[in-house]
N, C-alpha and C positions, 0 to 999 in steps of 0.2 A: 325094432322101434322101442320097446323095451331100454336097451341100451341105452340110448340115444336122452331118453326121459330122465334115466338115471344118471346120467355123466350133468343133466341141468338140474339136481333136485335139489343143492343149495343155491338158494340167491346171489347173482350178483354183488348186492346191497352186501352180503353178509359176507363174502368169500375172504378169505384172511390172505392169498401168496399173490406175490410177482416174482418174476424171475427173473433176471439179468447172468445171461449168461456168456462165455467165452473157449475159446481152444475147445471145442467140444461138439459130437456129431449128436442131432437129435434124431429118434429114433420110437417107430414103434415093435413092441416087442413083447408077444404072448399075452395082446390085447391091453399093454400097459405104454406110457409113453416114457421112453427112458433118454438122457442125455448120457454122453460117451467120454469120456476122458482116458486120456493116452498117456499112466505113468512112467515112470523108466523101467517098470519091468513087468508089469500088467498094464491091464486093462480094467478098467471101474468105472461099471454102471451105476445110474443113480436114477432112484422113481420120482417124476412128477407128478403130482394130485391132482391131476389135470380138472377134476372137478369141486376143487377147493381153488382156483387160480383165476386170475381176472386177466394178467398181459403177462405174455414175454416176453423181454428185450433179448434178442439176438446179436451177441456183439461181436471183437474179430476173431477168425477164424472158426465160427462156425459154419455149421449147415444142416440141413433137418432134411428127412426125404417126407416124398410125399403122403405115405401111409399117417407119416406122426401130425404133419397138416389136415389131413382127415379127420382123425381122431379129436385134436385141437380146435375144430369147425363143430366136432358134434357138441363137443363140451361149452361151446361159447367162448370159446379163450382167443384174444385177441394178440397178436405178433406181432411185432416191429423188428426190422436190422436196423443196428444201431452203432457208432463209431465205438470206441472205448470210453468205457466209466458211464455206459449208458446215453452216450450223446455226442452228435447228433443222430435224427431220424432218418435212415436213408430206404428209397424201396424204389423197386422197379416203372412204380404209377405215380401218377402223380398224390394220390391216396396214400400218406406215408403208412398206416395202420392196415395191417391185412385183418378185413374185417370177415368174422363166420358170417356166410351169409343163410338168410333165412327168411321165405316170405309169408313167416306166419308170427311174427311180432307184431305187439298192438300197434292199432293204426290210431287209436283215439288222441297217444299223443304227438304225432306227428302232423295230425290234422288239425290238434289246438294250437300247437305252436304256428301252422303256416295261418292261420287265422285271425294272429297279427300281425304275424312278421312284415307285413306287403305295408304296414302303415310305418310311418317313419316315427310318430310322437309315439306311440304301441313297444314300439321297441325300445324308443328310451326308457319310459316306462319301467321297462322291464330291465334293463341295464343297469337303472335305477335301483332295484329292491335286489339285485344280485351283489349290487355295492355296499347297500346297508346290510346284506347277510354278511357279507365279506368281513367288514368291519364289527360286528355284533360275534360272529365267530374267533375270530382274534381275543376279543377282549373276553369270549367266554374260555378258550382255549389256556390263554395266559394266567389267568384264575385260579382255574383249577390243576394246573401241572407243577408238580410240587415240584419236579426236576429243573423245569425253568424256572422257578423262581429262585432254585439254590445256586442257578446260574445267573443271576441279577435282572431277570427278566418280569417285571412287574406290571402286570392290568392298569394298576392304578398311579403307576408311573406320570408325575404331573408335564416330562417332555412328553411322554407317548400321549397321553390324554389332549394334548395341545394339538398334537397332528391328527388322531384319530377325530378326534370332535369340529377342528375344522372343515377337515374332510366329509364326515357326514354333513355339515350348513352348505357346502360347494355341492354336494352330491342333489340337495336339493332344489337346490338354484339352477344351474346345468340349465343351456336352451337349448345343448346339441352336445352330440355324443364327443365331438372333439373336445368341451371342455372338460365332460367329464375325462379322459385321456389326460388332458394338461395337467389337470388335476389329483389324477390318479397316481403321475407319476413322478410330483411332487410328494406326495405322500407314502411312497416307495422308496425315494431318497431319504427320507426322516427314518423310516423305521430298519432301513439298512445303516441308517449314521448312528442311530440306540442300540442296533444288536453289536457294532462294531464298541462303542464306547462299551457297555457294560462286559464284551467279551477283549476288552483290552487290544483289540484292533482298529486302533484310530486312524490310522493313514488309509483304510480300504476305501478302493474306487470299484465300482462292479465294470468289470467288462467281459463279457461274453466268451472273448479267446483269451484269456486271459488264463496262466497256468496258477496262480496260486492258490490253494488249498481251500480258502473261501469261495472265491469263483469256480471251482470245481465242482463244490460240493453244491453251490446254487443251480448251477445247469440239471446237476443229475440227478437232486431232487424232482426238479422242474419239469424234467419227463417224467420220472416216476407218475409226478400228479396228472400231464398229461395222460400217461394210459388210464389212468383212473375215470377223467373227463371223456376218453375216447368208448370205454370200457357202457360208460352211465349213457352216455347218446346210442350206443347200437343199441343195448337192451332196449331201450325208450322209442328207438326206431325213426330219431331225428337225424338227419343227416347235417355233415361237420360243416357244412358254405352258411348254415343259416344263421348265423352272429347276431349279436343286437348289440355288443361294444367295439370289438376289433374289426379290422377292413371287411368289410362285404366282397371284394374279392378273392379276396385269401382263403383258400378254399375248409381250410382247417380251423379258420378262425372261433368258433363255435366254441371247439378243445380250448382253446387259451382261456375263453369266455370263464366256464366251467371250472378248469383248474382253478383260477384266480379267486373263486370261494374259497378255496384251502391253503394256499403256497404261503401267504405271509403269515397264518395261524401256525403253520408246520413245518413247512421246509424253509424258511428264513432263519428261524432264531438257531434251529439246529445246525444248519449248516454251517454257521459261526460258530459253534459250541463246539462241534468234533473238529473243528478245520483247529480252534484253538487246542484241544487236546492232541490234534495233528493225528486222528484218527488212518485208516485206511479206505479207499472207498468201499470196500466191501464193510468195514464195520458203521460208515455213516447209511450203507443203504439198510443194516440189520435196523439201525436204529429209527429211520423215517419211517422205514415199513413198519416196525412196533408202531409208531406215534401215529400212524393211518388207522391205527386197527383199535387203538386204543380210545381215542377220540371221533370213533367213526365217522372218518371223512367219507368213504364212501357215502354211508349213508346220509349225509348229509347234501352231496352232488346228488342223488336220486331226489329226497326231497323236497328243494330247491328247484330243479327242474320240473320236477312233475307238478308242484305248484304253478309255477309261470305257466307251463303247457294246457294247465286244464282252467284257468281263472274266468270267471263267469261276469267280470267288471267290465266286460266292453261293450258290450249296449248302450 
């Protein structure tokens, strides 16, 4: 039991690694967890801090036995397989995230959140003030990061200011969570058409399958922040169906919720940044995961939620 306390004795909130990893067996080994790589003339192991780490992407041609999944359960550290460059999520359940399980996580906030969740204005609500963090983070994020600015990326930018301050009057208006969406995603086309101008990529269109460098580097961001989003809901002990912006069926929808406090603050401007220095994806994921640690986005998805969870305004 012992063990067990020790492998959780940094916080979530506080854990600095993710791993994305490839061509490599994972592995437990003299009670450490080691991944495997096959040079041309050795073999090299390498340790994972398993209890400094929040998710691992599992991408192709790995596989992990199940000693290392144990271990990885005791620590809290959350898994995903994942296609190449960190994306797409694929798993066996319908549950893309293999989550530790554990039935002694607090239950106080699982039972704030189902408290509103069952009312539909409750949720907007609360859709609401994850949009104004959204937005409020962004413009504090761009501020203060002297790196984006020397990359023409300015807070006080009078286009960015045009879309952001819109957006916040729409956010308050909203009668239903679709406008928010319309709206939303209007306001994701602007700040994708600023980070393209100021990073000399005028002709970008985002699309999903799309191989160019920018849309590359957007997707596998975009999970990163997911595991981060998946990472903050297990600790928390809220399970991923219960959304207050994205489809209420979509079982994960929750995750997307969560991330969307950090993606445009973080992995938007970056991912134009390195795609234009034509980075590699291993050097755009060194540099997002810096920009998470640095500007603690985790902590920010734990605060965020734990606020909504526990809010005592519904009486």
């Amino acid at each position: 039991m012992e063990q067990l306390t020790d492998l959780k004795a940094i916080l979530h909130s506080k854990r600095a690694n993710i791993y994305y990893l490839e061509k490599c067996r994972v592995m437990q080994k003299d009670g450490r967890v080691l991944y495997l790589t096959e040079a041309k003339d050795e073999n090299l192991y390498w340790n994972i801090p398993i209890a400094n780490t929040t998710v691992i992407l599992l991408g192709t041609g790995t596989s992990i036995t199940q000693a290392a999944m144990r271990m990885l359960a005791s620590a809290g550290v959350l898994v995903g397989f994942c296609g190449g460059g960190g994306s797409p999520l694929f798993s066996g359940s319908e549950i893309e995230w293999l989550n530790p399980q554990s039935e002694y996580r607090p239950t106080d906030y699982v039972q704030g959140w189902l408290s509103f969740w069952f009312d539909e204005a409750k949720r907007l609500s609360v859709a609401k003030t994850f949009q104004h963090a959204r937005i409020t983070y962004i413009k504090r994020i761009w501020d203060k990061d002297r790196e984006l600015k020397a990359e023409n990326f300015f807070s006080d930018d009078s286009q960015l200011s045009i879309a952001l301050d819109s957006y916040t009057d729409h956010i308050d208006t909203a009668q239903k969570v679709g406008d928010l969406l319309q709206r939303e995603a209007l306001m994701t086309k602007q700040l994708y058409r600023y980070a393209a101008k100021a990073t000399g990529q005028d002709g970008f269109s985002r699309d999903h399958q799309a191989t160019d460098l920018a849309n590359g580097f957007l997707n596998h961001g975009n999970y990163l922040a997911y595991g981060l989003a998946a990472t903050t809901l297990w600790v928390l002990g809220i399970p991923h169906g219960f959304a207050v912006m994205h489809g209420k069926t979509r079982r994960g929808a929750l995750v997307f919720d969560i991330a969307d406090l950090i993606k445009d603050a973080i992995v938007l401007p970056w991912a134009f940044v390195c795609a234009k220095e034509k980075m590699t994806e291993q050097e755009f994921r060194q540099q997002i995961l810096q920009k998470f640690t640095d500007h603690k986005a985790l902590d920010f998805m734990f605060e965020q939620v734990k606020q909504q969870a526990m809010r005592g305004d519904w009486l």
